[in-house]
C-alpha positions in Angstrom: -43.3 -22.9 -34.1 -46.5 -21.0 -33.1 -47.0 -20.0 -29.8 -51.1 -21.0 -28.3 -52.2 -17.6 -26.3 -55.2 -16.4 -25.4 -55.7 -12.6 -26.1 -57.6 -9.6 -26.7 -57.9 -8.1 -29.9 -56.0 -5.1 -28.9 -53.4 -6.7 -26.9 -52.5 -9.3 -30.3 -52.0 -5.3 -32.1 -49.5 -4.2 -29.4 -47.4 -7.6 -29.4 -47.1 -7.9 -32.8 -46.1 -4.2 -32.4 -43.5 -5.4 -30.0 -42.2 -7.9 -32.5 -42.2 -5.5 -35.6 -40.6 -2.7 -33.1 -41.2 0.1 -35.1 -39.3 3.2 -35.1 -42.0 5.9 -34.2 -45.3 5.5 -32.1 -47.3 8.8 -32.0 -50.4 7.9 -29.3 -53.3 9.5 -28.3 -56.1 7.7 -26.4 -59.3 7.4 -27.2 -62.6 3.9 -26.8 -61.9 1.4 -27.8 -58.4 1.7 -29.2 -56.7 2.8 -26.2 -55.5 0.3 -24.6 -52.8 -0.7 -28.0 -51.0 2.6 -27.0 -51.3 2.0 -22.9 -50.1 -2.0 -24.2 -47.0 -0.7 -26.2 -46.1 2.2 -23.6 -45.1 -0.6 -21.1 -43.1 -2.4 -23.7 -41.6 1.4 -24.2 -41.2 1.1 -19.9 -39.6 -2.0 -19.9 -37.5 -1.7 -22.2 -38.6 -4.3 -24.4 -38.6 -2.1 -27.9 -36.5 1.2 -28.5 -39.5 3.0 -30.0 -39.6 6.8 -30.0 -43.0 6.8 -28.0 -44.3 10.3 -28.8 -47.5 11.2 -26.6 -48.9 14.2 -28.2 -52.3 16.8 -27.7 -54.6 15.2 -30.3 -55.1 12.8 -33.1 -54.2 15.4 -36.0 -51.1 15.5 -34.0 -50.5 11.8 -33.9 -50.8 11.3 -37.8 -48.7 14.8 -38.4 -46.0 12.9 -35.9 -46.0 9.9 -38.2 -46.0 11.9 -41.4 -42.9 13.6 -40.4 -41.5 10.4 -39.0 -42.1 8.6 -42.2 -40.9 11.3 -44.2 -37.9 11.2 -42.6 -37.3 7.9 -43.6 -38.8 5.7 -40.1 -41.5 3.2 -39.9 -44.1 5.1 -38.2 -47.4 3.5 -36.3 -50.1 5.0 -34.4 -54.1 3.4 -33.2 -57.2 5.5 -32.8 -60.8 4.9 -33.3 -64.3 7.2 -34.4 -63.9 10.5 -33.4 -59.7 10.2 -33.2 -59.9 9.2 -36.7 -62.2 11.7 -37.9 -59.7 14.4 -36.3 -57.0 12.8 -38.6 -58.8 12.9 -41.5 -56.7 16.2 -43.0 -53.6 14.6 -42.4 -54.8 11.0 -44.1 -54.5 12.6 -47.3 -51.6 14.3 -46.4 -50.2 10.6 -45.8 -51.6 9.0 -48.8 -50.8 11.8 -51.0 -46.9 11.6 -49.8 -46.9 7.6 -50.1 -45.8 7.5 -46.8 -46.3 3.8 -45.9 -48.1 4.6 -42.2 -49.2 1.9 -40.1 -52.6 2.9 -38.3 -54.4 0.4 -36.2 -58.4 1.5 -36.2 -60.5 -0.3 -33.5 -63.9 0.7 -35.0 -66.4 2.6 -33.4 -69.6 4.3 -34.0 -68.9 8.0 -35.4 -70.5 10.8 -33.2 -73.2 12.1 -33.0 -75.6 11.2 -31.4 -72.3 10.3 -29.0 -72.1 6.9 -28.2 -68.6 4.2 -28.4 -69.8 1.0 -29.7 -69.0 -0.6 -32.8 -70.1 -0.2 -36.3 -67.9 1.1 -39.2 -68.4 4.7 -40.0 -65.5 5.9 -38.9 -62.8 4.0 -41.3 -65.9 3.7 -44.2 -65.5 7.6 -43.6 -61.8 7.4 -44.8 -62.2 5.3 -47.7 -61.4 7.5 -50.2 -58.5 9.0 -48.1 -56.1 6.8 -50.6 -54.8 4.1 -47.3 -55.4 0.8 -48.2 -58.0 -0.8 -45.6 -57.8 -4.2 -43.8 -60.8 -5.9 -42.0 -60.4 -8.3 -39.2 -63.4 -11.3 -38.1 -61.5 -12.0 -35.2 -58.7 -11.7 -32.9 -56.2 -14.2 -34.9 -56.9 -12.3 -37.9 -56.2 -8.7 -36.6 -52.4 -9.9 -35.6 -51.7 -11.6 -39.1 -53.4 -8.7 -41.0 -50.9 -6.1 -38.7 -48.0 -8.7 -39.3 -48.4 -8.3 -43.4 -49.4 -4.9 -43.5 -46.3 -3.3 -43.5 -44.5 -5.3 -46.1 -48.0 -4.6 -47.9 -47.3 -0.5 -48.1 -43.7 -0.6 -48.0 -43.8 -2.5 -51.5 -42.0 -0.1 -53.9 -44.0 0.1 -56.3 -47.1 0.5 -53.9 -45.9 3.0 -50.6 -49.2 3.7 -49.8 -50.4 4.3 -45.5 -52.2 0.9 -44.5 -55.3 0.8 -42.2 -55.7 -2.5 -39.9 -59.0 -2.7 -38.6 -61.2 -4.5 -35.9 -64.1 -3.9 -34.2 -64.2 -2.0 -30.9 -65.3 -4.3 -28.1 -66.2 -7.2 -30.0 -62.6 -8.2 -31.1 -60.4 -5.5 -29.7 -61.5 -6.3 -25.7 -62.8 -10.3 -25.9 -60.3 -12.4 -25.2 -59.8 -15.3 -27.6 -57.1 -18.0 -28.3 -54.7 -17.2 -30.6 -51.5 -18.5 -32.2 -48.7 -16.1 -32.5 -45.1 -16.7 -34.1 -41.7 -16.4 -32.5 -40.0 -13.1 -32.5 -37.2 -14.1 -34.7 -39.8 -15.2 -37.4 -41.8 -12.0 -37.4 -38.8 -9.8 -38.0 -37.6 -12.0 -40.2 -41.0 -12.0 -42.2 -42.0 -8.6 -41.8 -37.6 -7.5 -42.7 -36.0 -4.1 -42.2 -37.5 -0.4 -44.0 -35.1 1.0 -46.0 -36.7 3.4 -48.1 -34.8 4.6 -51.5 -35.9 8.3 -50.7 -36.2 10.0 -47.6 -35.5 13.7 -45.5 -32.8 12.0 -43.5 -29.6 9.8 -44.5 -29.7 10.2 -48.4 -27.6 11.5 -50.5 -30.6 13.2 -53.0 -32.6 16.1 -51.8 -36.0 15.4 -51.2 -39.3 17.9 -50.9 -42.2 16.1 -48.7 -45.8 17.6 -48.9 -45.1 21.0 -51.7 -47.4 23.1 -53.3 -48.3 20.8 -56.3 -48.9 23.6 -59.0 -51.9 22.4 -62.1 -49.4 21.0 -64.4 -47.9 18.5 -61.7 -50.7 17.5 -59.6 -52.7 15.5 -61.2 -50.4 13.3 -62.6 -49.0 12.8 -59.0 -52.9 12.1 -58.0 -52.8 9.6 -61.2 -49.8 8.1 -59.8 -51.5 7.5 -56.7 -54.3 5.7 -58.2 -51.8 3.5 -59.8 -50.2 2.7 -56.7 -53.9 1.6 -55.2 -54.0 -0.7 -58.0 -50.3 -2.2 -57.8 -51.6 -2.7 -54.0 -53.6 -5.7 -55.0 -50.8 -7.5 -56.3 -48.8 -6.9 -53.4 -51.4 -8.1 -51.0 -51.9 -11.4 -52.8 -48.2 -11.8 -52.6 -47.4 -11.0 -49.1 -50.2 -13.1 -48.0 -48.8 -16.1 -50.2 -45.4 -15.6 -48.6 -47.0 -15.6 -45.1 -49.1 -18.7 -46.1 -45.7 -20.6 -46.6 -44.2 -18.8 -43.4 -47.1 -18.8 -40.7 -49.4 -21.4 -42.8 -52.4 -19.2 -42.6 -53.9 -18.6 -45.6 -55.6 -15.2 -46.8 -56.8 -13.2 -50.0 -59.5 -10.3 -50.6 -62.2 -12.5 -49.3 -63.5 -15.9 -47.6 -65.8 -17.4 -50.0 -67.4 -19.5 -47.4 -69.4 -22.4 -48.8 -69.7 -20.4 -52.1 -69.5 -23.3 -54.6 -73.2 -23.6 -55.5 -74.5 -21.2 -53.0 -77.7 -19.8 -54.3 -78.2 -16.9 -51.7 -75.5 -15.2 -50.6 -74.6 -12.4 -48.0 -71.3 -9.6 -48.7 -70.4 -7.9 -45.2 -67.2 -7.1 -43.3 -66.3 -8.1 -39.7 -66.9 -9.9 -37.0 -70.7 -10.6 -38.3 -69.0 -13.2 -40.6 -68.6 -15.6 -37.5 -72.7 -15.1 -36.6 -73.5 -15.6 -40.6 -70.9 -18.7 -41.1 -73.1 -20.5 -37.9 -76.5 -19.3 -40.0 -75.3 -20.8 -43.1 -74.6 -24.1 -41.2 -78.2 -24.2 -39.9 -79.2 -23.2 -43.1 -77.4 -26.4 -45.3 -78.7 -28.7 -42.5 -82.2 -27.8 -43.6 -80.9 -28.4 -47.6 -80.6 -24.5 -48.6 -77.9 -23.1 -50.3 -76.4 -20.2 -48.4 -73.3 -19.1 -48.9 -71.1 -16.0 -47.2 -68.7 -13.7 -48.9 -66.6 -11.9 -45.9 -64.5 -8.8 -47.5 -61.4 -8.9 -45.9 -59.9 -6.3 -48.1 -62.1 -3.1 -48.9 -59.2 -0.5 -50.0 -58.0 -1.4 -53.2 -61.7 -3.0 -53.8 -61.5 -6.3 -55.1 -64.1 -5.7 -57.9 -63.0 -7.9 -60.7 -63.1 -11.1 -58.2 -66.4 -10.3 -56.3 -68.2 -9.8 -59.3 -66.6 -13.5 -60.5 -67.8 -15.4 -56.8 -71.4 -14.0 -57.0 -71.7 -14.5 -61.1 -73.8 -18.1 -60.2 -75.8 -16.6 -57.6 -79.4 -15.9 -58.0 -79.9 -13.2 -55.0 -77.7 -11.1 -52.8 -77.5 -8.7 -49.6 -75.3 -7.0 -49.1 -74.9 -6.6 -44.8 -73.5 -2.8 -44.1 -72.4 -1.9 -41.0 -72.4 1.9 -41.9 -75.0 4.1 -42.8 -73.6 6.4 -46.8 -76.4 8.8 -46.2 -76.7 8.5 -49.9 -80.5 7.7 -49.8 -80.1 4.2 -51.8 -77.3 2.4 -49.3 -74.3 1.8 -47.5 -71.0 1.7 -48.7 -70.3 -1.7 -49.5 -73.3 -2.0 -50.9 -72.3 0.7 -53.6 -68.8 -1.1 -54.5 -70.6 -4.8 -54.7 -73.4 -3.3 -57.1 -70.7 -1.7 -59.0 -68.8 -4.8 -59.5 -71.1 -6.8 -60.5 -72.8 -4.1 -62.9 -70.9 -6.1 -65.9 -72.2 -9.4 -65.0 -74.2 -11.1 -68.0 -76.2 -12.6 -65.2 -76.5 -10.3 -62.5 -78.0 -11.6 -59.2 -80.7 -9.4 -57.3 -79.1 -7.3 -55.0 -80.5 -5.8 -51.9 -78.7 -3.6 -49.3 -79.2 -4.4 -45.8 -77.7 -1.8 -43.1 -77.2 -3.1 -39.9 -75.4 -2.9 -36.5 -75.2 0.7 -36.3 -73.9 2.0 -32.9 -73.6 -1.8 -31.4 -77.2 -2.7 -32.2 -76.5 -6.5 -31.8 -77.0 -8.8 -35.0 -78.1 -12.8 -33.7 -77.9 -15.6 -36.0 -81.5 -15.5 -36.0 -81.4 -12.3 -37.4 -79.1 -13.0 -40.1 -81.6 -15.7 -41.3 -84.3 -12.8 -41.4 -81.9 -12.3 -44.2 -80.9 -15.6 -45.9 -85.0 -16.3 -45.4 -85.8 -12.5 -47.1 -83.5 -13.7 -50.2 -85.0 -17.1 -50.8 -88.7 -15.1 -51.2 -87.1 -13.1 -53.5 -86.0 -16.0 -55.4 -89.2 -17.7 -55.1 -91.0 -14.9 -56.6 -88.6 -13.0 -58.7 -88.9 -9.7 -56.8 -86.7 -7.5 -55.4 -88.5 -5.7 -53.7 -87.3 -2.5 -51.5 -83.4 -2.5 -52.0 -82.5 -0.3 -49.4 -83.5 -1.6 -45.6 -82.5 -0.9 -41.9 -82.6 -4.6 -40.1 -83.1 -4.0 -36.0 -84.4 -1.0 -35.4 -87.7 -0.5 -33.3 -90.4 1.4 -35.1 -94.0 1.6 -35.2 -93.9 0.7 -39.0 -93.3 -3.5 -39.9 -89.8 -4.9 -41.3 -89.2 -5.8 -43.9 -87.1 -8.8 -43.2 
């Protein structure tokens, strides 16, 4: 039976840490993440786990603990956020490139510089290409059941791929919400025992971890990996099925919130999908139809099925939370174009960055958006696809 709480974003990552009770925990602190590791390191005090809490000089050092810790055959976890991440960033491929099936809890945060600690998503949109498979949270409830399935997610066979759980700093990772976690019994139970058929210690096969891949091997492990990104998508779909019958929460790539014959339509990642679900509301009192798509699931992309819920709609934005310093958008923006590139009816597509560095995003704001999309419909432009929404200049919005 589930258990009513009320808790921080970060402490629901430490206690379903506690209840998973992993083998390894490399930690070093850094905003907004750091209280998980100062959580879990009084579990380690109190006995409640039997851990192997490593506290080490750096975040390079924390992912190089769990490499060699997974390698070894362990279930390895650590937490970090911007700048920790961005120090890790030689070792993710390591990780990825060595399936080793790595837990990492990222509390997102603004990537330096200018410095600053609040929240937008640069610094795991930095790491999308690293080869981990990337979680998003909207709230507190849905950062412990994405940690809860995560490692069943990676430690799928034919998948072993490192798994990113993220949240965003201070918004979810320090407010305090109520929450419903499970028993103890039933999250091992769910989550079971690693037993991994290859690994440096305990086997009976000698194993190499992390060689010199020469050219006629190498790509064909990098083609492997790909694979493994795509088998991923199965195995997300089927862990969160099994934990729909266990928990009776129910998840997939993405919320398609009052999608059915939504004619505008926002794509972002988040906790903005709580501010946008109360726009569309307002919104379908007044008779328009708005609709949200919230991407749960970034890393593998879910291309095939975003293209299919935006096929009816006439215009989109896409909402990122991360500047690509590509000169024509953000991230998300790129993969939602992409997707729905094969579309014989392609909705207009705008890209709307947002958010950056906590700039705060109201609902009234948001309808700047749904209101921006409904012109275009009503006059079949576009218009400029590329705009900043909530920054002060000297030159007029164009939302």
């Amino acid at each position: 039976m589930s258990i009513r709480e009320r808790l921080s974003g970060n402490e629901a990552i430490a206690y379903a840490m506690r209840q998973i009770n992993p083998d390894v925990f490399a930690a070093f602190p850094i905003t907004p993440s750091t209280e998980i590791p100062q959580y879990f390191a009084q579990y380690v005090a109190d006995g409640r786990v039997n851990t192997e809490y490593v506290t080490v000089e750096s975040e390079h050092s924390s992912m190089s603990t769990c490499v060699g810790a997974a390698a070894a055959g362990a279930r390895a976890v650590t937490a970090t956020s911007s700048c920790g991440l961005a120090f890790m960033y030689e070792m993710l491929y390591v990780a990825a490139s060595a399936r080793l099936p790595i837990t990492l809890a990222c509390v997102n945060r603004t990537l330096t510089g200018p410095i600053n600690i609040n929240n937008d998503h640069s610094d795991s949109m930095g790491a999308r290409d690293s080869g981990w498979i990337q979680i998003y949270a909207e709230n507190n409830q849905e950062a412990y059941d994405n940690y809860l399935q995560a490692m069943r997610i990676s430690e799928t066979p034919d998948v072993r791929l490192p798994i990113m759980i993220c949240q965003d700093g201070f918004i979810t990772s320090h407010a305090v919400e109520n929450i419903l976690l499970e028993e103890d019994t039933a999250v091992k139970a769910f989550v079971g025992e690693y037993n991994p058929e290859h690994a440096l210690i305990g086997r009976d096969h000698p194993l190499a971890v992390g060689p010199y891949d020469t050219c006629p091997y190498c790509m064909e492990h990098k083609v492997q990996q790909a694979e493994a990104m795509k088998n991923a998508k199965r195995a997300i779909l089927d862990v969160a099925a099994d934990f729909e019958k266990t928990f009776g929460r129910k998840y997939g790539f993405f919320e398609a919130y009052r999608m059915e014959d939504a004619q505008v339509a926002l794509v972002l990642i988040g906790s903005t999908a709580g501010t946008a679900k109360a726009c569309v509301e307002q919104l379908r009192a007044q008779g328009v139809k708005a609709g949200l798509i919230k991407l749960r699931v970034f890393r593998p992309f879910p291309m095939e099925e975003i293209a299919a819920a935006l096929s009816h709609v006439k215009a989109v934005a896409v909402m990122d939370k991360s500047e690509g310093n590509s000169a024509c958008g953000g991230p998300l923006f790129a993969e939602v174009r992409s997707a729905c590139y094969d579309l014989e009816r392609r909705p207009m597509l705008i890209d709307v960055v947002y958010g950056l560095a906590g700039r705060d995003c109201a609902v009234e704001d948001i309808e700047k958006v749904y209101r921006h999309l409904l012109n275009m419909v009503a006059t079949g432009e576009t218009g400029p696809r590329y705009i900043h929404m909530g920054q002060r200049s000297n030159q007029q919005e164009v939302l």
